[in-house]
Every structure is written in structure tokens, then in C-alpha cells.
N, CA, C, O and CB atoms as a CASP TS submission, in Angstrom:
PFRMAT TS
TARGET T0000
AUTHOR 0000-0000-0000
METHOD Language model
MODEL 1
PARENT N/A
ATOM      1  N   UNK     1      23.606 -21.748  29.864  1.00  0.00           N
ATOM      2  CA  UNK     1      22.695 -21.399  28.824  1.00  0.00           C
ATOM      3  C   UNK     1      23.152 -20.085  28.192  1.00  0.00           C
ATOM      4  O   UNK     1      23.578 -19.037  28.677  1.00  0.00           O
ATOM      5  CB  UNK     1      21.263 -21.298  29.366  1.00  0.00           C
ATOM      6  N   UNK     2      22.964 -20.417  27.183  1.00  0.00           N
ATOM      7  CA  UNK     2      23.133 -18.744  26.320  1.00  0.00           C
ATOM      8  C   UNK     2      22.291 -16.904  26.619  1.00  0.00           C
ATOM      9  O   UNK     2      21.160 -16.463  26.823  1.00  0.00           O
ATOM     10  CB  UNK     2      22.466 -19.183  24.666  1.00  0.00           C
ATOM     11  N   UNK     3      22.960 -16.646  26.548  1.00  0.00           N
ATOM     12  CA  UNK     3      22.284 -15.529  26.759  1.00  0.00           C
ATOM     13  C   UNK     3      21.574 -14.833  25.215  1.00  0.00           C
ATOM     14  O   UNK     3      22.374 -14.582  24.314  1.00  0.00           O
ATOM     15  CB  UNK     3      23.374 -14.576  27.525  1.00  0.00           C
ATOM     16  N   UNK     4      20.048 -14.545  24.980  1.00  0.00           N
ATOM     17  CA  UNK     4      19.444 -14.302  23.768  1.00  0.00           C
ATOM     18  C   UNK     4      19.967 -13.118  22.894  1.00  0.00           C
ATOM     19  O   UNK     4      19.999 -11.982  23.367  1.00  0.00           O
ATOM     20  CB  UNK     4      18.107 -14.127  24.043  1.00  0.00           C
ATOM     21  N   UNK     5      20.184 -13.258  22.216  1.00  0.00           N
ATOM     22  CA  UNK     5      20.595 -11.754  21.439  1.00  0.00           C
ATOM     23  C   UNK     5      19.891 -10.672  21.655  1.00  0.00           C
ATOM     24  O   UNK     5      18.714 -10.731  22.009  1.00  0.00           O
ATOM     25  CB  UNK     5      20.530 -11.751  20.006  1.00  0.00           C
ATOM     26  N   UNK     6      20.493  -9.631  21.478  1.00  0.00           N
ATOM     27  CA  UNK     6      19.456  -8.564  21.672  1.00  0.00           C
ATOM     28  C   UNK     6      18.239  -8.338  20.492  1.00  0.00           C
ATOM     29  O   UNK     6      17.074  -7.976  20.658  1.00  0.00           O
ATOM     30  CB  UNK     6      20.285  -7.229  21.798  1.00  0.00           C
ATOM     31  N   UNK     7      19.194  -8.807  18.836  1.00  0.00           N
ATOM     32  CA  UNK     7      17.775  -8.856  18.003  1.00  0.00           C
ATOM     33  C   UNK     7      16.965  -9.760  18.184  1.00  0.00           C
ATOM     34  O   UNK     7      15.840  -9.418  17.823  1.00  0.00           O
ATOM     35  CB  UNK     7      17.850  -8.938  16.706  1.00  0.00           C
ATOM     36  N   UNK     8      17.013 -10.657  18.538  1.00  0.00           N
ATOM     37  CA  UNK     8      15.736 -11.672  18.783  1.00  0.00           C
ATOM     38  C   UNK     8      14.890 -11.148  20.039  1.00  0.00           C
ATOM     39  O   UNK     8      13.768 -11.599  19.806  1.00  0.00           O
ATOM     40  CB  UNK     8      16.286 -13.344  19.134  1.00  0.00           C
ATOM     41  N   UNK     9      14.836 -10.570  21.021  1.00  0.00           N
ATOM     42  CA  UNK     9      14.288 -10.373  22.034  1.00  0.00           C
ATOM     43  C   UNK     9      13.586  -9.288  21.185  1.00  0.00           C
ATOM     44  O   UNK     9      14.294  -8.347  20.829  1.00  0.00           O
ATOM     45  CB  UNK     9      15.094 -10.163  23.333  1.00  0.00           C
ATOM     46  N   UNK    10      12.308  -9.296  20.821  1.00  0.00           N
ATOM     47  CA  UNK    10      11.414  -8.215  21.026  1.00  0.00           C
ATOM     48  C   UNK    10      11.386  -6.529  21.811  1.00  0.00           C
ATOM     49  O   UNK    10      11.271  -5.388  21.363  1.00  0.00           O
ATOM     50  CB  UNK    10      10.628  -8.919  21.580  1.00  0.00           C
ATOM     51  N   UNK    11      11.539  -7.049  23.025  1.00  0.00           N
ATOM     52  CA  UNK    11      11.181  -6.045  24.599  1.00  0.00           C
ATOM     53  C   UNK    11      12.677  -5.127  24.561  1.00  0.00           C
ATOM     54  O   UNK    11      12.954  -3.932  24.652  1.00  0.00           O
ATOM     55  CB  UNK    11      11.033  -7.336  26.580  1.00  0.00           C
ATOM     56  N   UNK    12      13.331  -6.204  24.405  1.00  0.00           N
ATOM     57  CA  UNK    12      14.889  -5.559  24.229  1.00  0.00           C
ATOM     58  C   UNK    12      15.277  -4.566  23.364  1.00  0.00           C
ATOM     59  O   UNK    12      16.208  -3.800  23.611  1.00  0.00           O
ATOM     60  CB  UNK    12      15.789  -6.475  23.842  1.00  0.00           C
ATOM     61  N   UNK    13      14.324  -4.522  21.919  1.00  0.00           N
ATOM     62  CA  UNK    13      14.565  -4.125  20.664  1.00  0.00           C
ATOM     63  C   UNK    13      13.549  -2.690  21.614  1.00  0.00           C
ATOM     64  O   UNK    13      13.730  -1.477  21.505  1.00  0.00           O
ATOM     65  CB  UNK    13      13.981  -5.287  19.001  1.00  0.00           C
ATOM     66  N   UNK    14      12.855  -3.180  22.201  1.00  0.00           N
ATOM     67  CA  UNK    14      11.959  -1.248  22.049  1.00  0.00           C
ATOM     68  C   UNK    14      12.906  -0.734  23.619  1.00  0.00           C
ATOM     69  O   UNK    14      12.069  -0.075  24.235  1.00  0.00           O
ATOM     70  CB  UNK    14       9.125  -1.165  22.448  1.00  0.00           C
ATOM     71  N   UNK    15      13.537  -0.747  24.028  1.00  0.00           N
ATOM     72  CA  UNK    15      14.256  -0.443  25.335  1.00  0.00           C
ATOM     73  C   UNK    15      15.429   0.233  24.329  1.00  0.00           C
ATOM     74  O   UNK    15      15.588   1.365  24.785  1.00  0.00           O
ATOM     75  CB  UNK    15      14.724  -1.950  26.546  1.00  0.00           C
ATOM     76  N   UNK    16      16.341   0.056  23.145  1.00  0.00           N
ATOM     77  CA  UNK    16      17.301   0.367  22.484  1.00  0.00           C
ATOM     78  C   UNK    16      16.738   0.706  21.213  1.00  0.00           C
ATOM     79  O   UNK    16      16.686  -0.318  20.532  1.00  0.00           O
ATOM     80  CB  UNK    16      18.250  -0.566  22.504  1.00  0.00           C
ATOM     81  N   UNK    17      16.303   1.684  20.610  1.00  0.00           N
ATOM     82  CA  UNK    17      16.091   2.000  19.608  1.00  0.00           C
ATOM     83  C   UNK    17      17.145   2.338  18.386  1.00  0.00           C
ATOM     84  O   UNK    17      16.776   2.107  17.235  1.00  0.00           O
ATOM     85  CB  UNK    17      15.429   2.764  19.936  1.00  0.00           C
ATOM     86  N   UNK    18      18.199   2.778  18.582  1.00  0.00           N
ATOM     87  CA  UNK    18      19.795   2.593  17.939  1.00  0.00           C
ATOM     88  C   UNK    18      20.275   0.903  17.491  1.00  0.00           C
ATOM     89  O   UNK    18      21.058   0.569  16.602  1.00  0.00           O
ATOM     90  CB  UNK    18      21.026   3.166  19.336  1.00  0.00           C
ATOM     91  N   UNK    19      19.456  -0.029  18.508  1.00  0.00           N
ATOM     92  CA  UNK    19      19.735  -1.254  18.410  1.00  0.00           C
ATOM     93  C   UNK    19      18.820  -1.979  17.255  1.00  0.00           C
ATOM     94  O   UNK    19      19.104  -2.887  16.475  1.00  0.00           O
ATOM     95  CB  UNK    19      19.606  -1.798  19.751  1.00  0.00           C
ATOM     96  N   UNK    20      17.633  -1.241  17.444  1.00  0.00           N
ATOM     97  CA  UNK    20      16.496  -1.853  16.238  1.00  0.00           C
ATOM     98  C   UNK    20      16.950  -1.184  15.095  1.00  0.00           C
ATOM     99  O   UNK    20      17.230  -2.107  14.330  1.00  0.00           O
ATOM    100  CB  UNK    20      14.727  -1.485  16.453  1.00  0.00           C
ATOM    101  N   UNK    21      17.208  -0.045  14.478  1.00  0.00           N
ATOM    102  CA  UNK    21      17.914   0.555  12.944  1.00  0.00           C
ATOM    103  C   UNK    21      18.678  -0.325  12.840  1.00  0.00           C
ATOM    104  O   UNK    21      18.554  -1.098  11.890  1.00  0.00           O
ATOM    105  CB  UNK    21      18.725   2.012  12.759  1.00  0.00           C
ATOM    106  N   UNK    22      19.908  -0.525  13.957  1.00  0.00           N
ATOM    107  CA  UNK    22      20.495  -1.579  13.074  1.00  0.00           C
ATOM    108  C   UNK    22      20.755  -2.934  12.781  1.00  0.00           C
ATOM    109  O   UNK    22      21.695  -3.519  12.243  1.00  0.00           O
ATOM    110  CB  UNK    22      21.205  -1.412  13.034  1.00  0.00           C
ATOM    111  N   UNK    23      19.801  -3.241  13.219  1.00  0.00           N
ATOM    112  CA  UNK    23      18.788  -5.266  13.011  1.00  0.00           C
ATOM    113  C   UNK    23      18.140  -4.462  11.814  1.00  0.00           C
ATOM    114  O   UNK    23      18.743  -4.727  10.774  1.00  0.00           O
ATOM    115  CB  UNK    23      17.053  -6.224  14.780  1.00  0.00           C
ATOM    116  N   UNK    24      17.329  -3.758  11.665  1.00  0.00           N
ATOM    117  CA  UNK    24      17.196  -3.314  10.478  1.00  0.00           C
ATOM    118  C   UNK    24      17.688  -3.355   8.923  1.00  0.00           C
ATOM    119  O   UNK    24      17.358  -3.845   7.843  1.00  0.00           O
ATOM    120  CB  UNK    24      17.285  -2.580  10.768  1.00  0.00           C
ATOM    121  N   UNK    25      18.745  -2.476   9.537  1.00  0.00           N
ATOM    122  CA  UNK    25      20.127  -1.953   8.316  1.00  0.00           C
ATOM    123  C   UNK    25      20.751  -3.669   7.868  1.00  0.00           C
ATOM    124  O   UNK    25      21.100  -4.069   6.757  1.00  0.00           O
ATOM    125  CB  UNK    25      21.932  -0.645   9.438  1.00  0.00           C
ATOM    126  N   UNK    26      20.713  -4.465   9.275  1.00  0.00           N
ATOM    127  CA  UNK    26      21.226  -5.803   8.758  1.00  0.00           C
ATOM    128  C   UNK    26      20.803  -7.061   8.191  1.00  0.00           C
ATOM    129  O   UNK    26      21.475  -8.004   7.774  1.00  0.00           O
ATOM    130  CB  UNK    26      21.684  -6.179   9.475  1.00  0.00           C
ATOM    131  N   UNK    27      19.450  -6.874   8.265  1.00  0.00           N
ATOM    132  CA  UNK    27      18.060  -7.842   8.130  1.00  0.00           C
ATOM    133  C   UNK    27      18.281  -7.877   6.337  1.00  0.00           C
ATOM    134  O   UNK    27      18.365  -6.936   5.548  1.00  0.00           O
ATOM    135  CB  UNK    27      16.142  -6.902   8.869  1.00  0.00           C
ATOM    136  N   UNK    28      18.348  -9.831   6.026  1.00  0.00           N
ATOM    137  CA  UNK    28      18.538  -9.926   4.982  1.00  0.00           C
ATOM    138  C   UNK    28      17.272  -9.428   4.193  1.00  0.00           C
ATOM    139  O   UNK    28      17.138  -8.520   3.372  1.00  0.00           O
ATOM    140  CB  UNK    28      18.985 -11.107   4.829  1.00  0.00           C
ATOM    141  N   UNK    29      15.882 -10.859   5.035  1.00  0.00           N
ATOM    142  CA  UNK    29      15.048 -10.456   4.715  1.00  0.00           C
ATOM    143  C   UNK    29      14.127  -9.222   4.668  1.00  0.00           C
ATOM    144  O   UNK    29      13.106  -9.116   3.988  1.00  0.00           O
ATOM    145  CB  UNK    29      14.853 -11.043   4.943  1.00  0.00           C
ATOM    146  N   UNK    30      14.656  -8.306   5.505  1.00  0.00           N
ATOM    147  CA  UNK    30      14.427  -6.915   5.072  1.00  0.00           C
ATOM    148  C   UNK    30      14.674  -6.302   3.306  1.00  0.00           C
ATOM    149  O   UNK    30      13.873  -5.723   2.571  1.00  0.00           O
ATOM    150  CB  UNK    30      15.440  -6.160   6.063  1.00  0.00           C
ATOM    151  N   UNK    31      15.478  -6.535   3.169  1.00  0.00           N
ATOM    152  CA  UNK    31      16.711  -5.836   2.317  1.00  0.00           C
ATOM    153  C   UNK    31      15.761  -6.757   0.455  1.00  0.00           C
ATOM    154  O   UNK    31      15.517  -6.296  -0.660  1.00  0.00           O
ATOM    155  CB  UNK    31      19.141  -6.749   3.114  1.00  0.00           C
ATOM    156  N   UNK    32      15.563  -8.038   1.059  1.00  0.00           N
ATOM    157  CA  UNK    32      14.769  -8.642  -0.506  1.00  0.00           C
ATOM    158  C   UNK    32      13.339  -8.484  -0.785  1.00  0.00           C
ATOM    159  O   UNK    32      12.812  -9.124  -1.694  1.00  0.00           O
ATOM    160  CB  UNK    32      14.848 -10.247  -0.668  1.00  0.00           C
ATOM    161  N   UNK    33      12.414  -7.323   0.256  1.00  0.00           N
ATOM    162  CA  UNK    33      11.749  -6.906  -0.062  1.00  0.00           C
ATOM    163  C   UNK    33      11.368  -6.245  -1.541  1.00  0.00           C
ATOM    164  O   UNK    33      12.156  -5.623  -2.253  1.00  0.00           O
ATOM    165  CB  UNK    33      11.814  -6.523   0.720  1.00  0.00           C
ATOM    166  N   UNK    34      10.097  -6.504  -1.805  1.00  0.00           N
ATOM    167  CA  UNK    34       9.850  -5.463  -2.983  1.00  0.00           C
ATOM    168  C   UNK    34       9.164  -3.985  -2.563  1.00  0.00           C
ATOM    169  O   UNK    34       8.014  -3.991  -2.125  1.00  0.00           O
ATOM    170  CB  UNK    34       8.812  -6.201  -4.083  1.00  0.00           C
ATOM    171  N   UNK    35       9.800  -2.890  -2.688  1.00  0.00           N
ATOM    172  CA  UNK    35       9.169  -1.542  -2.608  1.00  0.00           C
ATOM    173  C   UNK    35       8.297  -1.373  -3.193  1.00  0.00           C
ATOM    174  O   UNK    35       8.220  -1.997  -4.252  1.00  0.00           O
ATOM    175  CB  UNK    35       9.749  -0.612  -2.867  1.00  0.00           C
ATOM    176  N   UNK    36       7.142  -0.406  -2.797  1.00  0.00           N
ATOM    177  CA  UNK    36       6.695   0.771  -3.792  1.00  0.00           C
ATOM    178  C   UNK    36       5.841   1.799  -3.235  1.00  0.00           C
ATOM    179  O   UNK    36       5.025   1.374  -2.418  1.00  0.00           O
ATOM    180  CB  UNK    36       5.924   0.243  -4.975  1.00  0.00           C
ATOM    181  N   UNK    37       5.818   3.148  -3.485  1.00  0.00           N
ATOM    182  CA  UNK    37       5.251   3.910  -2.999  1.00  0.00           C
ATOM    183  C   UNK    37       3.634   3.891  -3.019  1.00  0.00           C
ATOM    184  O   UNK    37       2.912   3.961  -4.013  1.00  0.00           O
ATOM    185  CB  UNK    37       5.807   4.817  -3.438  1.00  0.00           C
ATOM    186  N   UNK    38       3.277   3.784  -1.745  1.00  0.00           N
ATOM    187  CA  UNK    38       1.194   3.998  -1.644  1.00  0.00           C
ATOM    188  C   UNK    38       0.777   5.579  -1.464  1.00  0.00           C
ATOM    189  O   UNK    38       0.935   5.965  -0.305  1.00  0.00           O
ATOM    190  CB  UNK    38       0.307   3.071   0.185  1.00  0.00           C
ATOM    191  N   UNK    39       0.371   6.385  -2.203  1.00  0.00           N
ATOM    192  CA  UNK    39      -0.011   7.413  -1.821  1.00  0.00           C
ATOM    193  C   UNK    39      -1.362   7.720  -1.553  1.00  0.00           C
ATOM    194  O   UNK    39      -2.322   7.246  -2.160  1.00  0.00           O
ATOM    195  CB  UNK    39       0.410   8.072  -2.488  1.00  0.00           C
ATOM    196  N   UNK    40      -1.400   8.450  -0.714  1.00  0.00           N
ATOM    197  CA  UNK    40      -3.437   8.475  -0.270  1.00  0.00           C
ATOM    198  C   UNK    40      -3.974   9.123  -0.588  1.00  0.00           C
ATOM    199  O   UNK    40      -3.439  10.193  -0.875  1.00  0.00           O
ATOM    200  CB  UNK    40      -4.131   8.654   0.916  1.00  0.00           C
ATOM    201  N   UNK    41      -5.274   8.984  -0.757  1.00  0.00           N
ATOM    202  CA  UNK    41      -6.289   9.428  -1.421  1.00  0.00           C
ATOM    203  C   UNK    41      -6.452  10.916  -0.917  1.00  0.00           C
ATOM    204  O   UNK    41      -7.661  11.142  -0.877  1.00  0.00           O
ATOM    205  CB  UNK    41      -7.483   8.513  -1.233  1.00  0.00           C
ATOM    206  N   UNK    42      -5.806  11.911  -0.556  1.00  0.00           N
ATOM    207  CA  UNK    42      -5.650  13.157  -0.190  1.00  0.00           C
ATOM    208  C   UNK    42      -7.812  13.883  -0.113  1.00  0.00           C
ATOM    209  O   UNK    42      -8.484  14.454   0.745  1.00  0.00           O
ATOM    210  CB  UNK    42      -4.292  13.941  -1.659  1.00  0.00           C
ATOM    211  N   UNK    43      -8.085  13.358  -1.587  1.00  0.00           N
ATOM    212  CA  UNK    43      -9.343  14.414  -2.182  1.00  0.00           C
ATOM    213  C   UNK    43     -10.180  13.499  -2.600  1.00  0.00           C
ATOM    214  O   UNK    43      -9.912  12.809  -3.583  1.00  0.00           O
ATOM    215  CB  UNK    43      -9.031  15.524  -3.480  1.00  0.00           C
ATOM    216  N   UNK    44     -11.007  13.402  -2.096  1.00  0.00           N
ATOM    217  CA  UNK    44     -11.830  12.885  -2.707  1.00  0.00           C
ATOM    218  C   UNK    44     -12.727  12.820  -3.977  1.00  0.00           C
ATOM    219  O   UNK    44     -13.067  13.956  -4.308  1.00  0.00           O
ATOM    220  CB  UNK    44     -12.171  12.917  -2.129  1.00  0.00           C
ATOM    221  N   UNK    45     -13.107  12.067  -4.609  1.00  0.00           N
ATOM    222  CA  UNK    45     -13.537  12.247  -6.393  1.00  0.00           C
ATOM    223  C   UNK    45     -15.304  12.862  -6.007  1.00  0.00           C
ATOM    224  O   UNK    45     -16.380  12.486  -5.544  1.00  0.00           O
ATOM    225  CB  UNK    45     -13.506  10.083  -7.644  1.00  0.00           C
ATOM    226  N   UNK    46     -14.720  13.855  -6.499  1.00  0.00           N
ATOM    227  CA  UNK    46     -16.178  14.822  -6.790  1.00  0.00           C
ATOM    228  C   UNK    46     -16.880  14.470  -8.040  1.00  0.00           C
ATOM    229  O   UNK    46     -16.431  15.002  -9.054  1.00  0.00           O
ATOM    230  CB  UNK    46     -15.863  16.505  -6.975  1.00  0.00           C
ATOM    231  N   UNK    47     -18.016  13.583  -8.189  1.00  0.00           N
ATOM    232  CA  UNK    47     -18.588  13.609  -9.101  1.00  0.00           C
ATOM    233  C   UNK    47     -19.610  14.446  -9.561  1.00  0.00           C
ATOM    234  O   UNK    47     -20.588  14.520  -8.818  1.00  0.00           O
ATOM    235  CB  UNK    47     -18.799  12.780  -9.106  1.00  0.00           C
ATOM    236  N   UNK    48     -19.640  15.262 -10.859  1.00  0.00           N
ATOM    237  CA  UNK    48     -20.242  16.078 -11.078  1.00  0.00           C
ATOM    238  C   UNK    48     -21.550  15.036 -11.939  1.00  0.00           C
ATOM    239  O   UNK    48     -21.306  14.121 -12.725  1.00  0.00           O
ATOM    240  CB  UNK    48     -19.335  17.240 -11.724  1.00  0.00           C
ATOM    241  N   UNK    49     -23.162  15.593 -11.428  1.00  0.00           N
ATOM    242  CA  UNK    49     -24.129  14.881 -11.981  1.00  0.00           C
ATOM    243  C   UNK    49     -24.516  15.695 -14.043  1.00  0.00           C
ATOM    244  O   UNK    49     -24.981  16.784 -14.381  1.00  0.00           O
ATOM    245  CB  UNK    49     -25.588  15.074 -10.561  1.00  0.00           C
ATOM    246  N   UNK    50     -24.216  14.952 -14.559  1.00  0.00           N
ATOM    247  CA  UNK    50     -24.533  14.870 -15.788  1.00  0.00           C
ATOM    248  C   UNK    50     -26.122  16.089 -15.882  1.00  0.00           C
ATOM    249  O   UNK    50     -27.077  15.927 -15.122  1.00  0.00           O
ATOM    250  CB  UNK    50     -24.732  13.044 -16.134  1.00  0.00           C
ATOM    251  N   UNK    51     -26.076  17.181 -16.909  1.00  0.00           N
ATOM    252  CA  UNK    51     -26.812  17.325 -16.845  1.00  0.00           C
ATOM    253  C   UNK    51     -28.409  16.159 -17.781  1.00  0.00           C
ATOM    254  O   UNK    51     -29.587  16.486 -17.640  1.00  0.00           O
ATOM    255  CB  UNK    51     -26.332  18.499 -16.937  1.00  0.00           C
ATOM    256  N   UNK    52     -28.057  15.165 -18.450  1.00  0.00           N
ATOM    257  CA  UNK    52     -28.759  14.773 -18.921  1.00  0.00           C
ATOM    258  C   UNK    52     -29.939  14.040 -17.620  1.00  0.00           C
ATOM    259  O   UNK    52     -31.165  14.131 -17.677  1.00  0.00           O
ATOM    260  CB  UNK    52     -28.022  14.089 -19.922  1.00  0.00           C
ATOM    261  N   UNK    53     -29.228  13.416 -16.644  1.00  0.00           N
ATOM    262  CA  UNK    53     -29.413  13.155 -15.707  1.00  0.00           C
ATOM    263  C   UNK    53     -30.742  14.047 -14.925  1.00  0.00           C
ATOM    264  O   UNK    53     -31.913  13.713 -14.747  1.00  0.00           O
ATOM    265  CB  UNK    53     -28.194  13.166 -15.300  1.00  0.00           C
ATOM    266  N   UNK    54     -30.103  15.133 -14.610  1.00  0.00           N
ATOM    267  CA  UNK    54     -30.442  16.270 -13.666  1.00  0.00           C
ATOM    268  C   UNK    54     -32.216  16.893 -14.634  1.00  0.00           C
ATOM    269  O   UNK    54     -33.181  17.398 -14.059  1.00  0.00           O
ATOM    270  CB  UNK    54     -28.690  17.747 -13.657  1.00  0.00           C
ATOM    271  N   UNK    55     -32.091  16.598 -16.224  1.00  0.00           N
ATOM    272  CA  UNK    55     -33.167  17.511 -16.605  1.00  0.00           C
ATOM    273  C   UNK    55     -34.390  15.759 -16.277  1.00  0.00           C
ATOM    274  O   UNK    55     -35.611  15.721 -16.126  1.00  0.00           O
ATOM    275  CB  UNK    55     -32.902  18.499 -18.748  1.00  0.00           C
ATOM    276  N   UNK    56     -33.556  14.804 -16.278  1.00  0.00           N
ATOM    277  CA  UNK    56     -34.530  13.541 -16.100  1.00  0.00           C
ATOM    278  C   UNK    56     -35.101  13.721 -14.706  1.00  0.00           C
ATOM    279  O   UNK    56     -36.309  13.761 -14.470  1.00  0.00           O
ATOM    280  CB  UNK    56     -33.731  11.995 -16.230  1.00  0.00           C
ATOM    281  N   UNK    57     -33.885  13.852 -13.569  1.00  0.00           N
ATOM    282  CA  UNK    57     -34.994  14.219 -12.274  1.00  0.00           C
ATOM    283  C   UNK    57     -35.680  15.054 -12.171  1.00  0.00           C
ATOM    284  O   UNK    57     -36.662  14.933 -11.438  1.00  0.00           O
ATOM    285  CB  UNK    57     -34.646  14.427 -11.202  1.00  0.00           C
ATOM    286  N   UNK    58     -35.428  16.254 -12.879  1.00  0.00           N
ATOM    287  CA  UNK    58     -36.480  17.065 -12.786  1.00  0.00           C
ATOM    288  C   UNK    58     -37.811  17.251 -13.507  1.00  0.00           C
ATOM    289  O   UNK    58     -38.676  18.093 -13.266  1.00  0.00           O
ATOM    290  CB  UNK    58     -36.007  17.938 -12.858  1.00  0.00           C
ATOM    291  N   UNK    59     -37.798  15.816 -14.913  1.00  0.00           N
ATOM    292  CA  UNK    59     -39.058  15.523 -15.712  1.00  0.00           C
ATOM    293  C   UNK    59     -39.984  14.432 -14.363  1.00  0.00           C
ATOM    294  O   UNK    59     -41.204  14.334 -14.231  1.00  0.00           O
ATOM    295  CB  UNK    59     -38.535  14.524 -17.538  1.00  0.00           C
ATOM    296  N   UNK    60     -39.169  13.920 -13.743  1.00  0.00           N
ATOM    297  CA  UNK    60     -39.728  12.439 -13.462  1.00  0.00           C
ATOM    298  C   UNK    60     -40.528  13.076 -12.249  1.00  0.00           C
ATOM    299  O   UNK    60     -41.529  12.568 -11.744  1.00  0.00           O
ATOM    300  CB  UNK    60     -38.463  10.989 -13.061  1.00  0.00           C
ATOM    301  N   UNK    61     -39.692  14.750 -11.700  1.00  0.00           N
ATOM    302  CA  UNK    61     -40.154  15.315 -10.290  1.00  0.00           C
ATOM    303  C   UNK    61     -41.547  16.147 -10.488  1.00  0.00           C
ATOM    304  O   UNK    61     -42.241  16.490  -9.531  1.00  0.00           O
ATOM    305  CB  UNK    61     -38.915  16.383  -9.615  1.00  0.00           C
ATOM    306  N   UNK    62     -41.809  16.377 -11.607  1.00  0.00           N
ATOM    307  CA  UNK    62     -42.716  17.306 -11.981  1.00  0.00           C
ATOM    308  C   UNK    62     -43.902  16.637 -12.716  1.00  0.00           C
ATOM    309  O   UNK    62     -44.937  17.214 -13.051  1.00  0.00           O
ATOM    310  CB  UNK    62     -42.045  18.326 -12.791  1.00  0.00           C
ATOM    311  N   UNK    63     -43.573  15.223 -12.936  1.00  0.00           N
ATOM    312  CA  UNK    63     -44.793  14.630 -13.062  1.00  0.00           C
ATOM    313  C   UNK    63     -45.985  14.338 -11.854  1.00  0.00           C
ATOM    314  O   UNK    63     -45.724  13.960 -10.712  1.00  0.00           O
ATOM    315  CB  UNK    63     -44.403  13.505 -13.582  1.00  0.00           C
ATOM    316  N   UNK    64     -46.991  14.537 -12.254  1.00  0.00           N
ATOM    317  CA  UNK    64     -48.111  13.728 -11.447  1.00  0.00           C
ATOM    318  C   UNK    64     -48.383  12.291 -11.050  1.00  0.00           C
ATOM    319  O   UNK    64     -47.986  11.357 -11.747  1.00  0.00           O
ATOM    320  CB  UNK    64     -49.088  13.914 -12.012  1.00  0.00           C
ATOM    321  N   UNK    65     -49.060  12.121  -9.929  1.00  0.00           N
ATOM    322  CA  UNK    65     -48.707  10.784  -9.872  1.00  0.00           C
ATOM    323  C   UNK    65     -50.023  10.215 -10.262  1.00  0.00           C
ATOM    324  O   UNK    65     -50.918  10.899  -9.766  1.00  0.00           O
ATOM    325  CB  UNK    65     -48.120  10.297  -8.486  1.00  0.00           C
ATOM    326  N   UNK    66     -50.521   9.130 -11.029  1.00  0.00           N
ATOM    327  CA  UNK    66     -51.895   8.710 -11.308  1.00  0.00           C
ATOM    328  C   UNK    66     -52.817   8.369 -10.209  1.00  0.00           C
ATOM    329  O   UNK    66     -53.948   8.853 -10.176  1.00  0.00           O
ATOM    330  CB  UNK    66     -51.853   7.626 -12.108  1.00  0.00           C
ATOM    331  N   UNK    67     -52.531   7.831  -9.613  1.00  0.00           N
ATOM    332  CA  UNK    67     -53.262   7.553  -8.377  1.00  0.00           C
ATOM    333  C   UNK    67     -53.646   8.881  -7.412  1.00  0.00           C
ATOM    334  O   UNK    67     -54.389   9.005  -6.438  1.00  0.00           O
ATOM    335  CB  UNK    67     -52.355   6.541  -7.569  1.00  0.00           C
ATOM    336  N   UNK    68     -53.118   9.449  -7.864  1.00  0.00           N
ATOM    337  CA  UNK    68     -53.457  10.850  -6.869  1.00  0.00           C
ATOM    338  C   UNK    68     -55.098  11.480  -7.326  1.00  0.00           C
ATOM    339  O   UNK    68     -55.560  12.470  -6.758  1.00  0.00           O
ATOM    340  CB  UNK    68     -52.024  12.346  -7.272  1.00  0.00           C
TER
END
């Protein structure tokens, strides 16, 4: 029986790490990938409240309520 390659063996590939770069470097289907850079959301979007907004909560806060 044959003995398995070392790139096909999984277990083999994390025991040789020099061996996985270059299954890597040689991997067709590696290589016809499409790239592109994801960059992360570092900051989050600060939304500033409108003052049109802000003078409405404070009409709607300063009303009375009828039932009262």
C-alpha cells in the first residue's frame, strides 16, 4: 500500500509547519482564488440626535398628561 502524502494528511500538515506554506505556495486551487481586503469596523458610528428631534422630546416631555 502506498504511503499518504504528507499534504493530504491533515495531522501531518500541523506536526510540519514549513510543510503546510508550501502545499500552500503550491495549491492550484489556492492560487484561483478571488482576493479582497475586509477591514473592521475599528469605531463605531456615533449618531448625533438631530436637534429637531431633541426640541420634540422635550415638547412631548413637558406636556401633561389628560388623564392625570
Amino acid at each position: 500500500m502506498d504511503k499518504p502524502s504528507l499534504a493530504s494528511n491533515p495531522f501531518a500538515l500541523m506536526m510540519h509547519p514549513d510543510a503546510v506554506l508550501q502545499a500552500l505556495a503550491c495549491s492550484d486551487r489556492l492560487s484561483r482564488l478571488q482576493r479582497r481586503i475586509c477591514k473592521p469596523l475599528d469605531k463605531p458610528l456615533v449618531v448625533k440626535p438631530s436637534t429637531d428631534s431633541a426640541a420634540f422630546d422635550k415638547e412631548v416631555d413637558s406636556e401633561t398628561d389628560p388623564a392625570e
